[in-house]
C-alpha positions in Angstrom: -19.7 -60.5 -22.1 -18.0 -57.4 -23.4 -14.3 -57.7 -22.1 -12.0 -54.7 -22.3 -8.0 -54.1 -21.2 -9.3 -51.0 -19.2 -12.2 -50.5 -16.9 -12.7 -47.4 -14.8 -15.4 -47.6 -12.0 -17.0 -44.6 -11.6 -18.1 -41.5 -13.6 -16.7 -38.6 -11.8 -13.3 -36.6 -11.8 -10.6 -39.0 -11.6 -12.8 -41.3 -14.8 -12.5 -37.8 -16.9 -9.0 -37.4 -15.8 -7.9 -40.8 -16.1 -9.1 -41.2 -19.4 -7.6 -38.3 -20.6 -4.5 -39.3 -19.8 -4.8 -42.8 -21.2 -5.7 -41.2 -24.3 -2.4 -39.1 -23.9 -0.5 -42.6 -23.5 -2.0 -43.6 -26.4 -5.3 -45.6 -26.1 -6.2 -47.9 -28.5 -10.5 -47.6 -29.6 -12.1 -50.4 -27.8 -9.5 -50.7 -24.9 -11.1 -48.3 -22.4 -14.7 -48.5 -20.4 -15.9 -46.2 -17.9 -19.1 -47.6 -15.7 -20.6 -44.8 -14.1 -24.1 -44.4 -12.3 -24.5 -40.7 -13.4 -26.7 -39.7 -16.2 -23.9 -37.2 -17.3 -20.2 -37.5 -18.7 -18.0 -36.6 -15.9 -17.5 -32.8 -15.0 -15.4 -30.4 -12.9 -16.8 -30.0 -9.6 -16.0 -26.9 -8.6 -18.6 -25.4 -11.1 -21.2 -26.9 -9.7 -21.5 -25.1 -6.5 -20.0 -21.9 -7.9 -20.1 -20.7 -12.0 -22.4 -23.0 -13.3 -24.9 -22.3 -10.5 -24.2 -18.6 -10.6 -25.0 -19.0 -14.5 -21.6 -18.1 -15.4 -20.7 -21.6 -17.1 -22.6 -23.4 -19.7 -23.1 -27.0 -19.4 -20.3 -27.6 -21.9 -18.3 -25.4 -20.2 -18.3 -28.0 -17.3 -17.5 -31.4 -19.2 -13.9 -32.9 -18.2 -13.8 -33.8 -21.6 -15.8 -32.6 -25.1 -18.5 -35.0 -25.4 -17.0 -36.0 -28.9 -13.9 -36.8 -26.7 -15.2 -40.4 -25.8 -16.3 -41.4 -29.2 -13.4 -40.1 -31.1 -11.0 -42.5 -29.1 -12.9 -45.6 -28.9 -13.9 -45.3 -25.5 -17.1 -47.0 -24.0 -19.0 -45.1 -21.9 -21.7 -46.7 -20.0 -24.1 -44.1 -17.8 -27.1 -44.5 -15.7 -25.3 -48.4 -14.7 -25.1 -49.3 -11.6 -22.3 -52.0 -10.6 -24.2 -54.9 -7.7 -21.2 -56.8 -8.0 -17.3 -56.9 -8.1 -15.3 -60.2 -8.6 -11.9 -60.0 -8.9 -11.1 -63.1 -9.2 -12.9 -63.4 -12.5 -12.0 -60.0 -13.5 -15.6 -59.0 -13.8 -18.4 -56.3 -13.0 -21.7 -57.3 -12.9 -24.3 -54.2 -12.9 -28.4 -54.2 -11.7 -29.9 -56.4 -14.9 -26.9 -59.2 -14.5 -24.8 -57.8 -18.1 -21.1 -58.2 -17.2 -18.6 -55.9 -18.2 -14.9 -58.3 -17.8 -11.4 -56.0 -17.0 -7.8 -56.9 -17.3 -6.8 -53.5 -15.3 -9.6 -51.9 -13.0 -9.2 -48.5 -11.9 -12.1 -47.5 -8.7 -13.0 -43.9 -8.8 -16.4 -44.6 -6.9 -15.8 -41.9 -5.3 -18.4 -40.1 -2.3 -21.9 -40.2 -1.7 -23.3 -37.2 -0.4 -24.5 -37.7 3.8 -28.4 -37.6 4.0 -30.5 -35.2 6.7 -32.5 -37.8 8.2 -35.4 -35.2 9.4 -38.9 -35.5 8.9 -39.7 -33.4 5.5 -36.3 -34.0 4.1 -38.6 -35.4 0.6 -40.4 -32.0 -0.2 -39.8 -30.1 -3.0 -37.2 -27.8 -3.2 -34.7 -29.7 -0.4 -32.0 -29.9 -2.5 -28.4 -31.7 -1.9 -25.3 -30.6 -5.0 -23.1 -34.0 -5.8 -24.1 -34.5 -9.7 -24.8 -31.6 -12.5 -27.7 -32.7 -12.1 -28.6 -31.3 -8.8 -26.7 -28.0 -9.8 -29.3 -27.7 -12.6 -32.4 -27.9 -10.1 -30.7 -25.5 -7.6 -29.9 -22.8 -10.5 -33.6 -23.6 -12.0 -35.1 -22.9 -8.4 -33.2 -19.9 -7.8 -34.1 -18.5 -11.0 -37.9 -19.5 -10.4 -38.7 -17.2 -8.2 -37.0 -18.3 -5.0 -36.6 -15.7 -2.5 -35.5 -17.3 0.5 -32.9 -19.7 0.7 -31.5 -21.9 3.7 -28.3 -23.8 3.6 -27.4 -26.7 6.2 -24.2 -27.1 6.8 -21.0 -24.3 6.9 -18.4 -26.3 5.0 -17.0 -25.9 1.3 -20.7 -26.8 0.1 -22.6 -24.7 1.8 -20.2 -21.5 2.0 -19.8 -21.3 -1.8 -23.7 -22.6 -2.7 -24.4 -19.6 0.1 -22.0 -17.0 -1.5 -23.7 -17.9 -5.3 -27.3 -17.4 -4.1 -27.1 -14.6 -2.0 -24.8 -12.9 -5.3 -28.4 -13.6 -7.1 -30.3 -11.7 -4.4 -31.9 -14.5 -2.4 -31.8 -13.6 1.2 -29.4 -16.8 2.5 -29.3 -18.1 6.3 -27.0 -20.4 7.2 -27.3 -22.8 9.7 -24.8 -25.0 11.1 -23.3 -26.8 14.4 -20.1 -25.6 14.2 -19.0 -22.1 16.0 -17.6 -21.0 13.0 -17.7 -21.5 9.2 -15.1 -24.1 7.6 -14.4 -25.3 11.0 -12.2 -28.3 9.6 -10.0 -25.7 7.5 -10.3 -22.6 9.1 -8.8 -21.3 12.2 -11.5 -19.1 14.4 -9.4 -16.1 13.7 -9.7 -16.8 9.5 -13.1 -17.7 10.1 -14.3 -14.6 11.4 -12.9 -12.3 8.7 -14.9 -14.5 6.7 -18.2 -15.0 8.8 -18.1 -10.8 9.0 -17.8 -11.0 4.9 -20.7 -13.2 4.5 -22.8 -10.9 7.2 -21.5 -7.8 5.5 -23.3 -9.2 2.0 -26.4 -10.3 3.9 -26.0 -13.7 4.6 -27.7 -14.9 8.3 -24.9 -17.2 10.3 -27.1 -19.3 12.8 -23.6 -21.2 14.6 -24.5 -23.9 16.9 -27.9 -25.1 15.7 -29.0 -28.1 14.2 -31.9 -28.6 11.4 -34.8 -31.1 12.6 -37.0 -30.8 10.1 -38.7 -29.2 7.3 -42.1 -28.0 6.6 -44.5 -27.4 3.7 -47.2 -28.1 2.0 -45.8 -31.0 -0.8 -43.0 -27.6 -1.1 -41.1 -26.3 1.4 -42.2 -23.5 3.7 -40.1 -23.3 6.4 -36.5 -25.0 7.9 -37.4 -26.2 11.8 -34.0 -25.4 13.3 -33.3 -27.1 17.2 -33.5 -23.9 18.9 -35.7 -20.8 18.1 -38.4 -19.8 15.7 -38.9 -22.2 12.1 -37.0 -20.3 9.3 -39.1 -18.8 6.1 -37.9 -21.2 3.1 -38.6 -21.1 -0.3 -35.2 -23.8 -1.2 -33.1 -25.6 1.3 -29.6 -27.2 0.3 -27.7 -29.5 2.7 -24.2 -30.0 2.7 -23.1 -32.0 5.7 -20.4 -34.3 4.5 -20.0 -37.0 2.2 -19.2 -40.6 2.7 -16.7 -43.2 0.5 -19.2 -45.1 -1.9 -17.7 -48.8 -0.9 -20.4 -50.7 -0.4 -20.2 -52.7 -4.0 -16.6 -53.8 -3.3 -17.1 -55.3 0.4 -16.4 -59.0 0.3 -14.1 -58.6 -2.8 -10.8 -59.0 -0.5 -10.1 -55.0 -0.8 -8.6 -53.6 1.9 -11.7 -51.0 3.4 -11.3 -48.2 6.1 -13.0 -45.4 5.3 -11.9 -45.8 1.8 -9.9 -48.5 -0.6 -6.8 -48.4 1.2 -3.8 -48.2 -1.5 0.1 -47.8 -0.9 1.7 -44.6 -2.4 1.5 -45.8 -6.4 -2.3 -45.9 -6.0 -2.8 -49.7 -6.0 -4.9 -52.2 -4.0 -3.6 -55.1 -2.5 -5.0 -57.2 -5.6 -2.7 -57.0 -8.8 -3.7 -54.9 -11.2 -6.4 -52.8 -9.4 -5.8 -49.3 -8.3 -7.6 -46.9 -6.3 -7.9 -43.0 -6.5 -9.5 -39.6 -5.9 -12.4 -39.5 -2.9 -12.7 -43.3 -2.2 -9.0 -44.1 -2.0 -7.3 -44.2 1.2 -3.5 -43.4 0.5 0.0 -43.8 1.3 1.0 -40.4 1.7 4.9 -40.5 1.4 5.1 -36.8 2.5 3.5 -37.1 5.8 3.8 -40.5 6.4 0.4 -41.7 7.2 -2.2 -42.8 5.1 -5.4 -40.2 4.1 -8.4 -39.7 2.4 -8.7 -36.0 0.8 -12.2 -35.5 -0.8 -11.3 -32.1 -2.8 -11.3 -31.6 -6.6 -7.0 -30.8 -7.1 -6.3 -34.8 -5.5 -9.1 -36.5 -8.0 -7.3 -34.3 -10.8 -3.9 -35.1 -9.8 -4.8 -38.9 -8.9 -6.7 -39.2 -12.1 -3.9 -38.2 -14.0 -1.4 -40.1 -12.5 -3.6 -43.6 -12.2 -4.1 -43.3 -16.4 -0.3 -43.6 -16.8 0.1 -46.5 -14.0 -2.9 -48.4 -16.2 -0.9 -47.5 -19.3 2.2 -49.3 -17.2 4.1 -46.5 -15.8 5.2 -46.8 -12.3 6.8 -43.6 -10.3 
């Protein structure tokens, strides 16, 4: 069993941030290993759904980190592994073929998991959801395939800026949501509007109040099946509907879970030496007094930052 002083759970924002700092603090080669189910080295986000889809960005551009970043300071970075098991008791992670990776510190930056359409036809080609760079790769490679028509569930952060990116590319874009307005959650219906008349003003359909039940096609989509009115012609669909705190590994471990790790306000668990941050952690907000989740890219930066120095033995 490889053993190491630091182990960061999860290969998204707050790993790249984390380690960064860590590095900053100091890191020694061979103290740091980041676990992480993607097949990439962790990236902005914001890129994804915005210049790296619009072809703007290269894929370096979008790396947290240069990819000789990890190598040059002795840090292991394990990709493609998924963690089954957490025991925190023997300071251990235990991923799909039984290899266990040991911890003295553990930092969880699971983060979200993007919320699935349950519709009939939500496996044929060219249904797209945007989480990894992945996915941003097959939505760009689509667009630039000879996509004409696009649909986008959903009328939150997601879907406005994926919307904004492909219609700037000349895909004629509907989107269709629930809501009565775009950005509900952020937006007031007065802000909303100015935007909704900017979106129509470019092109962009707004079907408010309407649900997606399925999707048609051939092996490839043809066509979105909204809940009301005539199917939509589709060449791609993207859904963005939400995302959910990836907790599932650490149930049973003796973490505090609700709707996220729950932490206090210096990011830690309720088990020594484990901390919490970014999407999945559920915080001590000393500013409003409650605890919250925030899923947005500027609290996994700042929370990424400021959990490296607490590993490294800071505390403020």
């Amino acid at each position: 069993m490889d053993r190491f002083r630091y182990v960061i759970l999860g290969g998204g924002m707050v790993a790249g941030y984390a380690a960064k700092q860590l590095a900053e603090e100091g890191l020694e080669s061979g103290q740091l290993c980041i676990v992480s189910a993607d097949v990439d080295l962790p990236v902005e986000r914001p890129p994804l759904s915005k210049k790296f889809l619009a072809g703007q960005k290269s894929e370096q551009d979008v790396f947290i980190n240069k990819p000789g970043f990890y190598k040059d300071h002795g840090i292991d970075v394990r990709l493609e592994t998924e963690v089954r098991q957490v025991d925190l008791s023997a300071r251990v992670l235990r991923d799909g073929g039984g290899r266990e990776i040991g911890f003295e510190r553990l930092l969880i930056a699971t983060g979200t998991r993007v919320r699935k359409l349950d519709v009939p036809g939500g496996d044929l080609a060219n249904v797209f959801y945007l989480r990894w760079l992945r996915d941003s790769k097959e939505i760009r490679r689509a667009a630039e395939s000879g996509a004409r028509r696009a649909v986008i569930v959903g009328g939150g952060y997601i879907g406005s800026e994926v919307a904004a990116v492909l219609a700037d590319r000349g895909l004629e874009v509907t989107m269709v949501f629930p809501d009565e307005h775009i950005l509900s959650r952020v937006l007031t219906p007065e802000m909303a509007g100015y935007f909704q008349r900017y979106y129509q003003q470019r092109g962009v359909k707004l079907l408010t109040g309407r649900k997606v039940v399925g999707f048609e096609g051939d092996g490839r989509l043809q066509r979105v099946v909204p809940d009301e009115g005539e199917p939509l012609a589709a060449d791609m669909a993207v859904i963005g509907i939400g995302v959910e705190p990836v907790t599932d590994v650490l149930e049973g471990t003796g973490l505090a879970i609700d709707d996220g790790v729950v932490v206090d306000e210096y990011l830690r668990t309720d088990v020594p030496n484990v901390w919490a941050a970014g999407d999945v952690a559920r915080f001590h907000d000393v500013v409003s007094g409650r605890r919250r989740r925030l899923e947005h890219w500027d609290n996994a930066v700042s929370q990424g930052a400021y959990a490296g120095r607490a590993l490294a033995g800071q505390r403020e």
